[in-house]
PAZAPA-4460 file (N, C-alpha, C; in steps of 0.05 Angstrom, whole numbers, plus 32768, in hexadecimal, padded with zeros to 4 digits):
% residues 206
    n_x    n_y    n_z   ca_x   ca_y   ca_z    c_x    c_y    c_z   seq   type   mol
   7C5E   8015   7C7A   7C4E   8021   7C65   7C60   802A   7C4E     1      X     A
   7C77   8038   7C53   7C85   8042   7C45   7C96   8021   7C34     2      X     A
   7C9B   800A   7C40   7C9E   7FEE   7C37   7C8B   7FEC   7C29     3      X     A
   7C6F   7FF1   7C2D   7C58   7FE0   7C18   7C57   7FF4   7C03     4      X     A
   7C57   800C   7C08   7C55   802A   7BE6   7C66   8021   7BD1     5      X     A
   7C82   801F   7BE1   7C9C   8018   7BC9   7C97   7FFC   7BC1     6      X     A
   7C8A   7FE2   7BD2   7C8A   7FC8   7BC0   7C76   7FCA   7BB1     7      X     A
   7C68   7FDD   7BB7   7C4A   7FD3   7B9C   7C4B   7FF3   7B84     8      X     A
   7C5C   7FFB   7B8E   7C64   800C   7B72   7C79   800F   7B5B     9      X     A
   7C6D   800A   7B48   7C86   7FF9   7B2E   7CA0   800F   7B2F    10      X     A
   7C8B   8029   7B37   7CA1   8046   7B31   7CB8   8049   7B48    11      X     A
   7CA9   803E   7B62   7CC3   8043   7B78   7CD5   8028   7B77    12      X     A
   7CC4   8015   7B75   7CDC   7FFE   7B6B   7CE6   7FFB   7B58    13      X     A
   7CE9   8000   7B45   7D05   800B   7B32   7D15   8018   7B32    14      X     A
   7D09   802F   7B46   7D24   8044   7B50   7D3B   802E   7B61    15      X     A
   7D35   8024   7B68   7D48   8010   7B82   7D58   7FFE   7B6A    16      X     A
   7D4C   7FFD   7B54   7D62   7FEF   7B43   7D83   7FF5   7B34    17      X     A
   7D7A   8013   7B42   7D9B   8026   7B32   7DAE   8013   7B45    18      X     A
   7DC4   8020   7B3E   7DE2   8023   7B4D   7DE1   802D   7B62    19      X     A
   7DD3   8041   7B6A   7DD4   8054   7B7F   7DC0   8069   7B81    20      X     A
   7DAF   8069   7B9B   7D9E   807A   7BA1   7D9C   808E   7BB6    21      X     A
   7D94   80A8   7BAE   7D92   80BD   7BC1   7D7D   80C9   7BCC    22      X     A
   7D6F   80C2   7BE2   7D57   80C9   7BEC   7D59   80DE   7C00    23      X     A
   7D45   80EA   7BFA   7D42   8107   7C14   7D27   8100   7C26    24      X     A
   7D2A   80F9   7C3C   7D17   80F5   7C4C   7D0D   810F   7C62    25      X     A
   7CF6   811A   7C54   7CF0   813A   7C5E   7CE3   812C   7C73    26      X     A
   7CE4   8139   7C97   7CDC   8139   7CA2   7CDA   8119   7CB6    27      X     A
   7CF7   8111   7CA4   7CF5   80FB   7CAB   7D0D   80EE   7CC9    28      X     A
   7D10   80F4   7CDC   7D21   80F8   7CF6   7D1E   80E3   7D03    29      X     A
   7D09   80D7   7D00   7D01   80BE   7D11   7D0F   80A0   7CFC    30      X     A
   7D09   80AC   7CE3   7D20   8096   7CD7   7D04   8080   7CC2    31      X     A
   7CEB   807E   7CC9   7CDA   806A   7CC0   7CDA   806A   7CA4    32      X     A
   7CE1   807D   7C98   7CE5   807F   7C75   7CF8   8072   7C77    33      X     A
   7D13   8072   7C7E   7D1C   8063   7C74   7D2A   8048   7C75    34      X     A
   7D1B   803C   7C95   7D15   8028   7C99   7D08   801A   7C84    35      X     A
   7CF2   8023   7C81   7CE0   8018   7C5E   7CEA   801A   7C4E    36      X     A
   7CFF   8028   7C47   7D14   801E   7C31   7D24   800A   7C3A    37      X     A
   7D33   800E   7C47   7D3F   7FF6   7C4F   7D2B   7FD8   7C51    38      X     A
   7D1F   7FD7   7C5B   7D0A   7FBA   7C5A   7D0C   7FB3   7C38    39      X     A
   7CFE   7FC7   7C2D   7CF9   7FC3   7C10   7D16   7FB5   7C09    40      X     A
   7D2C   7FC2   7C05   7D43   7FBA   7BF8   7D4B   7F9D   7C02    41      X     A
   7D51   7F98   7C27   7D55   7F7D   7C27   7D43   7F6E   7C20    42      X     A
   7D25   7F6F   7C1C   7D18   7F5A   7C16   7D0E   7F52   7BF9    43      X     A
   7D19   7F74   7BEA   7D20   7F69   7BC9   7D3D   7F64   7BBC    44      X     A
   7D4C   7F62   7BD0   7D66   7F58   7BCC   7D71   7F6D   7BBE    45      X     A
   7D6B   7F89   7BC5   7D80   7F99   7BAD   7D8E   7FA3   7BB6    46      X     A
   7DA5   7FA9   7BAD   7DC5   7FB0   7BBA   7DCE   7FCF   7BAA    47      X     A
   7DBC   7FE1   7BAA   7DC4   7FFD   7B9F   7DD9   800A   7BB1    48      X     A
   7DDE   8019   7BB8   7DEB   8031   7BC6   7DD9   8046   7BCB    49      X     A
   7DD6   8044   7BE9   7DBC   804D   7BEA   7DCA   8068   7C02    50      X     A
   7DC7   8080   7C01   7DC9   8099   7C0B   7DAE   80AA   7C1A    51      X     A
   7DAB   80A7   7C33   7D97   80AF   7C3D   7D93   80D0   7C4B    52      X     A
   7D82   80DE   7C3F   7D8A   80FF   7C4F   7D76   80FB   7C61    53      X     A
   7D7D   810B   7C79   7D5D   810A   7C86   7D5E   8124   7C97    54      X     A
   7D4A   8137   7C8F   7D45   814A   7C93   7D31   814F   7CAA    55      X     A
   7D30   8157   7CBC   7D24   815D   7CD0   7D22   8178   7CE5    56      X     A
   7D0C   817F   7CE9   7D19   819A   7CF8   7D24   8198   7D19    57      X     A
   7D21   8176   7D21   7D21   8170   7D3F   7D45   8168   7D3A    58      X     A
   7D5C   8181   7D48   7D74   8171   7D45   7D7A   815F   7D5B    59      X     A
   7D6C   814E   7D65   7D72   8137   7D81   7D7E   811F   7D69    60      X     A
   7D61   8120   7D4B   7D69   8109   7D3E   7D7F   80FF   7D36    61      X     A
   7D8A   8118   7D33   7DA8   8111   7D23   7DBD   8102   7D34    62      X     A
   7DB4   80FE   7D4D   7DC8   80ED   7D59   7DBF   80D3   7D54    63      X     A
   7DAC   80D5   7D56   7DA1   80B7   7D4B   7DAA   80A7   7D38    64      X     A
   7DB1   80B7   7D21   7DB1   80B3   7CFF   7DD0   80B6   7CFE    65      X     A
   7DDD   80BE   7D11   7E00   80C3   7D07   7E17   80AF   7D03    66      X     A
   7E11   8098   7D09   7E20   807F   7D0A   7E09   8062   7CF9    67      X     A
   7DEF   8068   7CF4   7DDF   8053   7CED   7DEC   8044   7CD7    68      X     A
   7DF9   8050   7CC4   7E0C   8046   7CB3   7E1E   802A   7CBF    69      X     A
   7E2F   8035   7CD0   7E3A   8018   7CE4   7E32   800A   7CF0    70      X     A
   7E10   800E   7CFA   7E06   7FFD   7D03   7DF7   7FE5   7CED    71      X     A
   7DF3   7FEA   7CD7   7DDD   7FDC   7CC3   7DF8   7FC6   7CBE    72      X     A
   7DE1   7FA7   7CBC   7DF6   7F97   7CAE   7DEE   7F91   7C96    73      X     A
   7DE1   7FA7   7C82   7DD7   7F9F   7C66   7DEB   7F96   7C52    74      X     A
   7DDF   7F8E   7C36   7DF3   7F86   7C2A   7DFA   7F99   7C14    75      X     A
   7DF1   7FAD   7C1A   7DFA   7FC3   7C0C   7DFF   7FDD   7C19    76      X     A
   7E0D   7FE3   7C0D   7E1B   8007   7C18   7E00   801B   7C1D    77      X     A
   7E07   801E   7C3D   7DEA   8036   7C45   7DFF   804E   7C54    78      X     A
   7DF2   8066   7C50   7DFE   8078   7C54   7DE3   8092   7C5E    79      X     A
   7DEF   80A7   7C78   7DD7   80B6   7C80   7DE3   80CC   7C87    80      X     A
   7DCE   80DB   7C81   7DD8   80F9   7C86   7DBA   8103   7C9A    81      X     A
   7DC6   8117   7CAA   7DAA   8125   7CBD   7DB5   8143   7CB5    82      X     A
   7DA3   8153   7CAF   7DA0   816E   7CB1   7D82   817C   7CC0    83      X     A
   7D85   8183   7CD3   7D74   819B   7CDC   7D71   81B5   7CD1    84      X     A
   7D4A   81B5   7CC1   7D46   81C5   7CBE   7D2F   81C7   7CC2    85      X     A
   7D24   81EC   7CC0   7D02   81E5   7CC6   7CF4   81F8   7CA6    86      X     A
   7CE9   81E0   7C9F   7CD4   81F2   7C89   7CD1   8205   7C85    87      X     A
   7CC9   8213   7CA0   7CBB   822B   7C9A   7CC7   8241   7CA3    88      X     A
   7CEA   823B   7CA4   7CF5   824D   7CA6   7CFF   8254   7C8E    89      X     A
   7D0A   825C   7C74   7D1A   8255   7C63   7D36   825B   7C6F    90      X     A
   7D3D   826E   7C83   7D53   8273   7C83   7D6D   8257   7C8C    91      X     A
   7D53   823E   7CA0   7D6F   822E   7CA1   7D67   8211   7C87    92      X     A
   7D59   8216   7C77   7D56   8203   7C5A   7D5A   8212   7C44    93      X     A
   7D69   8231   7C41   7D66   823F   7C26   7D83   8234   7C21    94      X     A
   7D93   8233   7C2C   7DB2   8230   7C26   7DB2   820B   7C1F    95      X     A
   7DA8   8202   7C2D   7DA6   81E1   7C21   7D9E   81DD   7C01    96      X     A
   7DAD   81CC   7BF3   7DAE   81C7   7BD7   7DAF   81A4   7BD1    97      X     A
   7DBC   819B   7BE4   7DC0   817D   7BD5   7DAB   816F   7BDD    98      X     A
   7D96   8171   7BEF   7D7B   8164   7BF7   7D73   8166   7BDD    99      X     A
   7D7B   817B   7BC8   7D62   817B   7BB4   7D6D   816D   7B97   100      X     A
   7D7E   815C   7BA7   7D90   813D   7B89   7D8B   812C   7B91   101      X     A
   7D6A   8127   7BA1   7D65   8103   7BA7   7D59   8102   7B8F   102      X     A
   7D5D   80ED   7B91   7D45   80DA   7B73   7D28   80D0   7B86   103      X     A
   7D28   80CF   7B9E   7D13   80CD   7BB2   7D0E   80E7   7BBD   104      X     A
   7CF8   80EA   7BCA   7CF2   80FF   7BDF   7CD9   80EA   7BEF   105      X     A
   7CD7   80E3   7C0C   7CC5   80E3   7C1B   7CBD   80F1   7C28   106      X     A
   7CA6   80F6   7C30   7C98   8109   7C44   7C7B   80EE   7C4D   107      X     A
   7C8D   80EA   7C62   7C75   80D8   7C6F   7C62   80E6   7C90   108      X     A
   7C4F   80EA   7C8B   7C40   80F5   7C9C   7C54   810A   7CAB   109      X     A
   7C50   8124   7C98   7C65   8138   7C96   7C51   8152   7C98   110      X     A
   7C41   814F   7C84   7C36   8168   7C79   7C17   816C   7C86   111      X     A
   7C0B   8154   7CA0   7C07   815B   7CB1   7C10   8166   7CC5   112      X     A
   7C26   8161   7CCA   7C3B   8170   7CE1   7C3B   818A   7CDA   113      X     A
   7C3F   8195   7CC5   7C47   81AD   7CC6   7C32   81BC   7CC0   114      X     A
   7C19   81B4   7CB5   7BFD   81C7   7CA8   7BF4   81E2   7CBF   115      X     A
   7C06   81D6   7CD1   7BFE   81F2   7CE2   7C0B   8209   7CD9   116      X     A
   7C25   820A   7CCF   7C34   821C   7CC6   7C35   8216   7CA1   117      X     A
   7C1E   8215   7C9A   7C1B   820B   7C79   7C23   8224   7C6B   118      X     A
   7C19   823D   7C6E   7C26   825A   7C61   7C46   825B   7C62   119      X     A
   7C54   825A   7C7B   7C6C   825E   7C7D   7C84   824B   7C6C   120      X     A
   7C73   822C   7C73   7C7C   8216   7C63   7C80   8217   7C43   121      X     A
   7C6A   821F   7C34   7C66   821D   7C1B   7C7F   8224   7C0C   122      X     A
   7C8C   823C   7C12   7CA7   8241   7C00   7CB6   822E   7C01   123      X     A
   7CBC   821B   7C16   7CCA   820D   7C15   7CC7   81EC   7C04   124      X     A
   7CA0   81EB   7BFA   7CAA   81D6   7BE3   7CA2   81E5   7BC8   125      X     A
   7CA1   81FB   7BCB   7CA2   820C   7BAE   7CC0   8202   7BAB   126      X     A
   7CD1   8206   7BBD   7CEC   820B   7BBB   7CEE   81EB   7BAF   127      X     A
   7CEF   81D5   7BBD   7CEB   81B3   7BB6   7CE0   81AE   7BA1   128      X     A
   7CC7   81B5   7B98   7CBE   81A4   7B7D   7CC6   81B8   7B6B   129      X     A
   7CD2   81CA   7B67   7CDA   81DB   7B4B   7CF4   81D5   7B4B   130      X     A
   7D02   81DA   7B5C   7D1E   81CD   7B5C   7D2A   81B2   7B64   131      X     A
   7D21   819C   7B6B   7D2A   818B   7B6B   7D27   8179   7B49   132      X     A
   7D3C   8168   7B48   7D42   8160   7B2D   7D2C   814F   7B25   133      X     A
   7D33   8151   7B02   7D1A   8149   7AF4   7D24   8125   7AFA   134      X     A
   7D09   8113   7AF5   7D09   8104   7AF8   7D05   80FA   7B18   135      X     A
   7D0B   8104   7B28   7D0A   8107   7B4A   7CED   80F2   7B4B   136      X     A
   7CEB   80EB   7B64   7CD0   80DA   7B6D   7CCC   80EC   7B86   137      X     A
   7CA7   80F0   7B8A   7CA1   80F8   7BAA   7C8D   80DE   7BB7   138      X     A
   7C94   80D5   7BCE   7C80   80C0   7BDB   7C72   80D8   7BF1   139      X     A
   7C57   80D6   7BEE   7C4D   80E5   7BFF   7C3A   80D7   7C13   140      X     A
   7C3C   80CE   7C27   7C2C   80C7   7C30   7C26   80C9   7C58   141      X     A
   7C00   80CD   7C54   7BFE   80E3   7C6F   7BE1   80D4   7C79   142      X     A
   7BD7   80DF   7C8E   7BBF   80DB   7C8E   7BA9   80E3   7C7C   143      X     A
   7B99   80D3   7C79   7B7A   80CF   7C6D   7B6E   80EA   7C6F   144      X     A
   7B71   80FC   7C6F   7B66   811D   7C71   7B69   8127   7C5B   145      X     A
   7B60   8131   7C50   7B59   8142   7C37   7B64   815E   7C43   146      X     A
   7B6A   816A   7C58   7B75   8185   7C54   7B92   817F   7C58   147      X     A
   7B9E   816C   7C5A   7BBB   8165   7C50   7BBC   815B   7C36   148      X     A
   7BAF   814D   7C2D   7BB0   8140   7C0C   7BAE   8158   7BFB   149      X     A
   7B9A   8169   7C02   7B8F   8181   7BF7   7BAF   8189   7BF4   150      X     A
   7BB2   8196   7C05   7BC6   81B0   7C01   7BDE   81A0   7BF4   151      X     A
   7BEF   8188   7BFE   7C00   8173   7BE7   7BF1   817B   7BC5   152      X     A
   7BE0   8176   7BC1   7BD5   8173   7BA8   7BD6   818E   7B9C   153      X     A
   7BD4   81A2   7BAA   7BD4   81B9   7B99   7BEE   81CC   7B9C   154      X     A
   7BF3   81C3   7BAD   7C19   81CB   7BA9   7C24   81BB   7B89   155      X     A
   7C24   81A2   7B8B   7C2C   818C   7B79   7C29   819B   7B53   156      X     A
   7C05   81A9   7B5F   7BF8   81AE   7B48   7C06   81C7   7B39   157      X     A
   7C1A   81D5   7B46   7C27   81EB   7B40   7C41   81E3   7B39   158      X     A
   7C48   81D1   7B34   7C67   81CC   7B2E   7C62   81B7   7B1E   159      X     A
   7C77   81A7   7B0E   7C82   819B   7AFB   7C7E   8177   7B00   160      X     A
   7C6D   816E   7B17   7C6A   8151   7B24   7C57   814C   7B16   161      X     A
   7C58   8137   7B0D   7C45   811E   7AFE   7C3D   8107   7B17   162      X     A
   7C26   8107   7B25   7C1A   80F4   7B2F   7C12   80D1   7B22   163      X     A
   7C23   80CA   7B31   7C2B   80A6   7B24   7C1B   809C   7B38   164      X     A
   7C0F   80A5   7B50   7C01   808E   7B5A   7BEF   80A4   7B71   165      X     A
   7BD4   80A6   7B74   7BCC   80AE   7B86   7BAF   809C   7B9D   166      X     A
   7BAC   809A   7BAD   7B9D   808C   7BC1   7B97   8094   7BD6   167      X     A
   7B81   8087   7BE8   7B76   8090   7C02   7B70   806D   7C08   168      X     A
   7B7C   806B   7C1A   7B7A   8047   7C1F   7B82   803F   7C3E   169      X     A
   7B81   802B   7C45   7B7C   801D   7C5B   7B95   8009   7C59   170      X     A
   7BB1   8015   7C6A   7BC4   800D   7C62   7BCE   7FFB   7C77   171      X     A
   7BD8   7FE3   7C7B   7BE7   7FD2   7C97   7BFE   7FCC   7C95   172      X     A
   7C12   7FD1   7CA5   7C2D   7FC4   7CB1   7C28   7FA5   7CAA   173      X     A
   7C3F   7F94   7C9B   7C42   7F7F   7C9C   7C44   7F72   7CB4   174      X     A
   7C34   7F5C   7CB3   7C36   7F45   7CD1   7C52   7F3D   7CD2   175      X     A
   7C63   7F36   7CC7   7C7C   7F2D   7CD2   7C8D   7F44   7CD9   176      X     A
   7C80   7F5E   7CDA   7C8F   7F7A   7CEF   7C95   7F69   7D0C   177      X     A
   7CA9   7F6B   7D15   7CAB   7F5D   7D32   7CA9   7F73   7D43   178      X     A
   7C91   7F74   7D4F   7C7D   7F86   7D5C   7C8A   7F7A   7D7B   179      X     A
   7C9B   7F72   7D88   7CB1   7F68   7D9F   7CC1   7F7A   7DA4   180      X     A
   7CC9   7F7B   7D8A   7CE5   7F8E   7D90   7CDB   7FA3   7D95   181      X     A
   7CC8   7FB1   7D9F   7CBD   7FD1   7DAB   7CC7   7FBE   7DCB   182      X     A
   7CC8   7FAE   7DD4   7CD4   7FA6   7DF1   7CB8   7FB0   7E06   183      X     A
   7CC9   7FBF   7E1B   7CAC   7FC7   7E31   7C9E   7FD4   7E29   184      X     A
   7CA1   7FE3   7E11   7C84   7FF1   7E04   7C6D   7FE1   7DF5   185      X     A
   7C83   7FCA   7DED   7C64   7FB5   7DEA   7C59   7FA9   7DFF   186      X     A
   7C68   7FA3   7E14   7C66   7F8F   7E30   7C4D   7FAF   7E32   187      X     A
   7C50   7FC4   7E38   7C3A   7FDC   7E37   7C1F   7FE3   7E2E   188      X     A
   7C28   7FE1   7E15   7C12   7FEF   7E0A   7C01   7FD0   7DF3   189      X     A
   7C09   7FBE   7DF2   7C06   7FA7   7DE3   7C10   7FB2   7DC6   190      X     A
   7BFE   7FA2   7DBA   7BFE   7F9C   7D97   7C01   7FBC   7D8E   191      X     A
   7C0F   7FC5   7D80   7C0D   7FE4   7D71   7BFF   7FE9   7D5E   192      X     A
   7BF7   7FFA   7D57   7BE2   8002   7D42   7BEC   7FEE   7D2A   193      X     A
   7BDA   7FDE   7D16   7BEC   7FD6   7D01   7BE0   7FE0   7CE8   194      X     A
   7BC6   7FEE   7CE2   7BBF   7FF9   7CD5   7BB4   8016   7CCD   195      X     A
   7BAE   8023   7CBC   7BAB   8044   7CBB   7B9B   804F   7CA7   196      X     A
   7B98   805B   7CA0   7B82   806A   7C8A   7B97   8082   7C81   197      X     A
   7BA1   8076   7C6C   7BB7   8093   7C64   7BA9   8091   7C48   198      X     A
   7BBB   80AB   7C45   7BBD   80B4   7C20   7BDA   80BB   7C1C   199      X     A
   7BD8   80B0   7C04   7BF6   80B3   7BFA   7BF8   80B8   7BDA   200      X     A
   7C01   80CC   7BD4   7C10   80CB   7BB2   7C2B   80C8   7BB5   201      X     A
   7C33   80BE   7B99   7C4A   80B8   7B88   7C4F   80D4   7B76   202      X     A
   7C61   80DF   7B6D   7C60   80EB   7B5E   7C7C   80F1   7B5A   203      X     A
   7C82   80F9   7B37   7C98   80FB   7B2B   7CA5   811A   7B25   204      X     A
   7CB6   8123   7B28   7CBD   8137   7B1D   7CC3   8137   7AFA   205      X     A
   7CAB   8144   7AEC   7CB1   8146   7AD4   7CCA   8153   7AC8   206      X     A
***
């Protein structure tokens, strides 16, 4: 999903045309944001310098993410950082500062995860969309619910973001995903979901 937002948007595919890019992947531990970047870049051939943060409050991921750099054989320089934090604490995200110098921010099916703790959360993207830099990009995208879109939209509506693309659509995983490589979990469970009913905005930091 996060492969199909950035190819069919003129705004996230031009970001991938700099020298070098810095993305903050909120909530992102499992890594699928930036898998979808990655797809995107080898299959539009772009060779930026690409710097990945990924923020999560589960610290198991970071073992995951600590060497991925030596594992990739891309043709361009990838680089990752893991930090553990939780939203809705500020005390272990108030001292963090350089998450807020991506030229990206994802939050992919994020702001369902946390709507249980949505009061405690909120300072923390007062803190993100007022302070992160002008020009910045947000990919938002979650399930098809309106009390997640809702509350994205009126956070957004309080700070300085210009909405470049908003939707509610019926989104599918490309067929040449090699749906194999899940191994005995496909021999399991068969074919995996390949389609979804999300909503997603684009949006810029003015």
């Amino acid at each position: 999903m996060v492969y199909t937002l950035i190819t069919n948007s003129q705004d996230l595919s031009a970001l991938f045309d700099s020298d070098k890019i810095n993305v903050t992947c909120i909530g992102g531990g499992p890594g699928s944001d930036l898998l979808g970047i990655l797809k995107f870049m080898l299959n539009q051939g772009k060779n930026a310098t690409l710097r990945c943060s990924l923020y999560d409050k589960e610290q198991a991921w970071g073992d995951s993410w600590s060497d991925v750099d030596d594992k990739l054989s891309a043709p361009f320089r990838v680089s990752t950082f893991f930090q553990s934090f939780d939203v809705a604490e500020p005390t272990t995200w108030g001292q963090h500062i350089k998450f807020l110098n991506a030229d990206l921010f994802t939050m992919v099916y994020f702001m369902s995860e946390i709507y249980r703790v949505k009061d405690k959360a909120e300072p923390f993207f007062i803190n993100l969309f007022s302070k992160s830099k002008q020009g910045a990009l947000f990919l938002y995208v979650d399930n098809d619910n309106s009390t997640f879109s809702d509350w994205f939209d009126a956070l957004i509506r309080q700070h300085a973001l210009k909405v470049l693309a908003s939707n509610s659509t019926r989104l599918g995983v490309d067929w040449d995903e090699e749906k194999r490589d899940l191994g005995l979990y496909y021999s399991k469970f068969g074919d995996p979901k390949l389609r979804g009913e999300i909503a997603y905005r684009i949006c810029q930091r003015c």
